[in-house]
N, C-alpha and C positions, 0 to 999 in steps of 0.2 A: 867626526860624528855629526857636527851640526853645518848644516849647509849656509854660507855668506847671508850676512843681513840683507834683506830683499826690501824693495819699495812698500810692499805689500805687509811688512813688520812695522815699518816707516811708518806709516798712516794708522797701525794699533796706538801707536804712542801718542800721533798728532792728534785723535778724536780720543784722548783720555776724559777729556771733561764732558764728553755725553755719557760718558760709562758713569761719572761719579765715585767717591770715596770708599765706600762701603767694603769691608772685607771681602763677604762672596763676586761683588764682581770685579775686586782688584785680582784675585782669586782666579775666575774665567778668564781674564784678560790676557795670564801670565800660560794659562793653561795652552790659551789657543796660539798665544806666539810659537810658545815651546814646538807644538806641535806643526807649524808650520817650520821648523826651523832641524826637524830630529831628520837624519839620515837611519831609515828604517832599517836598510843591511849594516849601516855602521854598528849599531848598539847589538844586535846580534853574535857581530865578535866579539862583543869586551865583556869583561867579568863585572859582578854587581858594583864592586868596590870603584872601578873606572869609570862605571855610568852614572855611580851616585855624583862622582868628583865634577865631572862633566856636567850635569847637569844643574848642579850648584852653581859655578861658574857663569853660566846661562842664563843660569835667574837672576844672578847678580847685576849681570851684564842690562837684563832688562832692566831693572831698577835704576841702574845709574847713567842708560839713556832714556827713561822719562822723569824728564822733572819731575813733573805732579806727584811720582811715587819718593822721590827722596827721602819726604821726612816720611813715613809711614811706617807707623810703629811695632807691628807685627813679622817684619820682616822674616826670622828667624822660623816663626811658626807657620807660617804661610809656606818658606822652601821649605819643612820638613815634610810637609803636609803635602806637599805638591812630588816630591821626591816620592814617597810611599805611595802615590795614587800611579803614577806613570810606571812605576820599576816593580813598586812592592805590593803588599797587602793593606793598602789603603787607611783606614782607623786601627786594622787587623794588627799592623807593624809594633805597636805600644805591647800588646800582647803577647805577642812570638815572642818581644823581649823579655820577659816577665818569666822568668825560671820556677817560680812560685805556683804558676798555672800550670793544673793537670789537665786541664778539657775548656775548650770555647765551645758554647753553645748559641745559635742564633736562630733567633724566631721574627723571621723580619729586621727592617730596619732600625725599628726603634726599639728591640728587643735583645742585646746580647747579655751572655750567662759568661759565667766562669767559675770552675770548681778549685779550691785553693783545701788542701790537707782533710782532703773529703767532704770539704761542705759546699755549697753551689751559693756562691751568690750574682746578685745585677751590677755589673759594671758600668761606667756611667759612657763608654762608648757607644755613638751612635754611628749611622748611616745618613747622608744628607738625605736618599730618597732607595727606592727600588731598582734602581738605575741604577748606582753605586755599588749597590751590594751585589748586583749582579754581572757587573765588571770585575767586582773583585774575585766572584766565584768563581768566573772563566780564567782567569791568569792564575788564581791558583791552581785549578783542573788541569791548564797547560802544562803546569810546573811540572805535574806530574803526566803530562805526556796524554791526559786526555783531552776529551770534547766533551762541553756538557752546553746542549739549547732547546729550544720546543721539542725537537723533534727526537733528542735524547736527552729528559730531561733527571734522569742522577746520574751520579757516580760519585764511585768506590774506590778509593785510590790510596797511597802510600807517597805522602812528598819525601821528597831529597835530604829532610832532614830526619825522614823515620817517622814523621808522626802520622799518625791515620785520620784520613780525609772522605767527609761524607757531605753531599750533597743534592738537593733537589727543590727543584723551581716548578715556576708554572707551565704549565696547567694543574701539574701534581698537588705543589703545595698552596695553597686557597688565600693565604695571608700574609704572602712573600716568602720569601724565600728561606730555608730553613739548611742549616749546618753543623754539623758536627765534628769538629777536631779534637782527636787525643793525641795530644804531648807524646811526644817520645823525648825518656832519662836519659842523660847523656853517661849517667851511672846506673848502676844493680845496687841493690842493697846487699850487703852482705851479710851473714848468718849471726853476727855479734847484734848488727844493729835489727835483725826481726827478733831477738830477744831480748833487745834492747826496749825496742818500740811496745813489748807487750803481745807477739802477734804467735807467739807459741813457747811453749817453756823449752828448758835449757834440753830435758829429757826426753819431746818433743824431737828434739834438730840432732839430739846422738840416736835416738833412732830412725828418721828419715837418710840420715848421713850413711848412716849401716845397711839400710835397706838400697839405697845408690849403688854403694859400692859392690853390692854383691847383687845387682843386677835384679831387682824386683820392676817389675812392669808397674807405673802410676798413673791413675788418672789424677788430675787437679781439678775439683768440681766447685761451683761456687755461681752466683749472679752478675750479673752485668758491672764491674768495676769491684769488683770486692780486692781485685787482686792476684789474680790466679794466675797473668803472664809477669807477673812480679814474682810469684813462689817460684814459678818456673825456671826463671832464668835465676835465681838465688839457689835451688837442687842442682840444677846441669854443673855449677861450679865442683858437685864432689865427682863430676865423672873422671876418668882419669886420662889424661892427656894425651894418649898414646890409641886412644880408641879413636876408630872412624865416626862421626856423629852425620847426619843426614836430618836436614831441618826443613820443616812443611808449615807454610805459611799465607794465609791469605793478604795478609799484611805486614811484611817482615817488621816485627817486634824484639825477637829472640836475641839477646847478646850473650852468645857461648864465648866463652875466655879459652876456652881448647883451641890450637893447633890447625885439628885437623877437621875443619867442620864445611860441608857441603850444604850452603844454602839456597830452598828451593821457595820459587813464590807462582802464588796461583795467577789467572789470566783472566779474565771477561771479556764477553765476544766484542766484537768492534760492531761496530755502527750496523753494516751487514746482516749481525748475528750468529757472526763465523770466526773463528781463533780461537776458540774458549779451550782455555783448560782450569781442571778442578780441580780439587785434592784428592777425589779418587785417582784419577790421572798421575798426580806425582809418589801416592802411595805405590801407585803399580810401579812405577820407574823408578820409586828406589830401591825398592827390591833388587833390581838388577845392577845399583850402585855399590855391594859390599859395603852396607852399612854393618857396624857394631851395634849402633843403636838409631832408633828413629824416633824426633820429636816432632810432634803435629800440634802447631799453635792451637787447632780448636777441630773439634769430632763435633760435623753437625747435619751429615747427611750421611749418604751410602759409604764414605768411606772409613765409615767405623765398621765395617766387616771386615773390610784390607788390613786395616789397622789392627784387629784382634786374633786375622792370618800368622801378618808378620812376627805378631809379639808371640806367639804360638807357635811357629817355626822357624828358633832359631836366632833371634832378634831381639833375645833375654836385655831387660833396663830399658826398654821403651816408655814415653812419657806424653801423655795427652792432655788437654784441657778440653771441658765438657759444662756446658750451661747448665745450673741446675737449683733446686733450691733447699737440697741434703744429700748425705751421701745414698741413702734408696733413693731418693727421687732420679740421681746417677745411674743408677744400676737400673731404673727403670725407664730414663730414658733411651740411653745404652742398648736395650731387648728391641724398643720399638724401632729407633734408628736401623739396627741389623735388620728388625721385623719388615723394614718398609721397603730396604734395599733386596731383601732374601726370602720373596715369599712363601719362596717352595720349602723352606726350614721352618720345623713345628717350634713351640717355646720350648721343648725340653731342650733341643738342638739348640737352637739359642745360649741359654744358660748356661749349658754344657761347655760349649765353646769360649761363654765369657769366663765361667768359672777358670778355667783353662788356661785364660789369656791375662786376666788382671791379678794383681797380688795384693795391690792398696787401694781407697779411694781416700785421698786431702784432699777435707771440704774447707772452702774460705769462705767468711762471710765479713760484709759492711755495716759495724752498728749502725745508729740513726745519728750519733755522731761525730761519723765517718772513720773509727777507728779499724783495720782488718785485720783481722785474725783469723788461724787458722781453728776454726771449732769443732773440726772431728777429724779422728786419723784411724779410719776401719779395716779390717780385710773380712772378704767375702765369706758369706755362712749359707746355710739353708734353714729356712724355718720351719714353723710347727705344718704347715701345710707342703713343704716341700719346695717353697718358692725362695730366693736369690735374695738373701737381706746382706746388709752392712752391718757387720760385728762391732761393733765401737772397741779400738782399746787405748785411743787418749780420747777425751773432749775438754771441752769448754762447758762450762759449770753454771748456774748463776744459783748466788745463798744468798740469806738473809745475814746483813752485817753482824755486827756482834753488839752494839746498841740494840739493835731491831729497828732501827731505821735504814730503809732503801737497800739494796741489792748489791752484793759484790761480786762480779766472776773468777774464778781459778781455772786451772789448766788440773786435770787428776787422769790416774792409770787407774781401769777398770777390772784391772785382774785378772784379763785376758792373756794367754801368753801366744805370741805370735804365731802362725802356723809354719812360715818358715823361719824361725828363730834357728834354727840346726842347720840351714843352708847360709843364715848369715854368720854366726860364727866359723859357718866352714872356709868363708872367703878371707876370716882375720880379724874378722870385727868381735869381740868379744864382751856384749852388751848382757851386763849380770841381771839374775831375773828379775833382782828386787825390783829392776826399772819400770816392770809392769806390775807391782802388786798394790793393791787396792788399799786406797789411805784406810787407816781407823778413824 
């Protein structure tokens, strides 16, 4: 990988004493040999694990032919630090590691976030300059197989390890450079531990579990990190293993434990502004996959007409996520997305067809702090005026304690009884009514 010691390394080492002690330019000094010394096609064939080994080796090697660096007490932190600039993710590398972390947030270089068990705090990682930060953006953009510079300045990407990657520089952004990474679980949670955590009751998950198995169509509706690709993939565990599942995603997130699962990921045009494909695009193509069921990580354009086709012919236990901030605000953004896609259909048509097509809306929400929970689990009604509400028949509560000091929430059944409760016990699920009867 690295090409013979050259004259031209030779004379790094011999004018050490005009460079001076100083960390950052022992730092440069170590930077520029390396780089005069990497075989560019070399490192290309080896895996991370072989270039870190390699390049260790190198820096070693520089140190113990300059004297002047022998005694230098940083040693250790200096290769790590140099390691993750040339290979990795630069200050970013301490973080990937950090399992703890759900999202890096970066607002400029002296500005990184991190959110740990719902809450966002500042990290004490910096950025030497704008320079840095925006080397690191490009290698990660690579990683994931794109380009990002003036001329294309974001992108929307998925790395290799699943997490989701959002980026945008200047000219765009005014104050350096500004990024987004959400973690990807190397786990689901499973249905003990959301009843565990507080995020829906026991009666809650034996009825969501019943409504799976006998094939009701879900929306998952909720805000920005509440949760909702987290329920999601915690429901797909009651499908049953033997079904075709077909998975639509803008950023594969999704981890079905079934067998038999066909996963699709959307496109953005290339540089050009040609190759795009969308999730209306994969909606229409799975159709022609012999799906059992289809899940669409998130309905946020015209193909929530596709999506309310499929689940309407034929394609019974489909399951969406949908941005929202209740379950009518769902159902209302639901009407306009179809509205915006399908001009030519009035709103009775509309409603018609959603009525038609969804069976539940599970809303999730983020307290303020950071707990999720699922706070309403409705099906579809029409109101006093004849318009499309969400029937509530579990929520989320909040009472006055039993001191009379401050607020407690519960989980309670509204005394609704399900509309398809006759079709879920028809499939074996045998959910007794008392489960929906309204406390005293």
């Amino acid at each position: 990988m690295f090409q013979s010691r050259s004259p031209k390394f030779v004379s790094i080492s011999t004018a050490s004493k005009d460079l001076g002690p100083s960390y950052d330019s022992v730092k440069n000094r170590i930077h520029k040999s390396l780089v005069d010394r990497i075989d560019v096609r070399a490192m290309d064939q080896m895996n991370d694990q072989s270039l870190r080994s390699e390049l260790k080796s190198a820096i070693e090697d520089i140190f113990l032919t300059s004297h002047d660096l022998i005694a230098f007490s940083k040693k250790d932190q200096l290769t790590s630090e140099l390691i993750d600039e040339m290979i990795g993710f630069g200050p970013l590398e301490a973080l990937f590691r950090d399992p703890t972390i759900s999202d890096i947030l970066i607002n400029g270089p002296d500005d990184v976030y991190i959110e740990r068990s719902g809450a966002i705090q500042r990290s004490p990682v910096r950025f030497s300059g704008r320079e840095q930060l925006l080397r690191v953006i490009q290698r990660i953009a690579s990683k994931a197989g794109r380009r990002i510079d003036e001329s294309s300045p974001m992108v929307d990407a998925r790395l290799p390890d699943g997490s989701r990657f959002n980026a945008v520089i200047a000219p765009l952004a005014i104050d350096g450079a500004l990024v987004s990474i959400r973690r990807s679980t190397t786990q689901t949670m499973t249905p003990e531990q959301f009843v565990e955590a507080g995020s829906l009751s026991p009666g809650m998950l034996q009825f969501l579990e019943a409504a799976i198995r006998a094939r009701l169509n879900i929306i998952v509706s909720g805000g920005t990190g509440s949760g909702k690709t987290t329920l999601l993939n915690m429901l797909s565990g009651f499908i049953a293993p033997n079904e075709r599942i077909v998975t639509i995603e803008d950023a594969a997130e999704l981890k079905l434990r079934q067998p038999h699962v066909a996963r699709l990921e959307t496109r953005p045009a290339n540089i050009e502004g040609t190759g795009c494909v969308t999730t209306r695009d994969l909606v229409k193509n799975a159709l022609r996959m012999r799906p059992d069921r289809i899940i669409v990580g998130e309905c946020r354009g015209a193909e929530a007409f596709d999506m309310l086709q499929a689940m309407n012919t034929g394609h019974d236990g489909s399951m969406t996520t949908l941005h929202a901030n209740g379950a009518n605000d769902a159902l209302q953004r639901l009407e306009m997305l179809v509205g915006i896609s399908q001009q030519d259909l009035s709103m009775w048509c509309i409603q018609r067809q959603i009525a038609a097509s969804i069976d539940l809306v599970v809303h999730v929400s983020r307290s303020q702090t950071g707990e999720r929970r699922v706070t309403e689990i409705s099906q579809l009604s029409r109101g006093e005026s004849g318009e499309l509400v969400a029937e509530a028949i579990f929520s989320l509560v909040e009472e006055a304690g039993e001191t009379g000091q401050g607020y407690a929430c519960r989980f309670v059944a509204h005394g609704v009884t399900p509309r398809e409760l006759g079709r879920i016990r028809a499939s074996g699920c045998n959910l007794p009514s008392s489960l929906f009867a309204k406390p005293t």
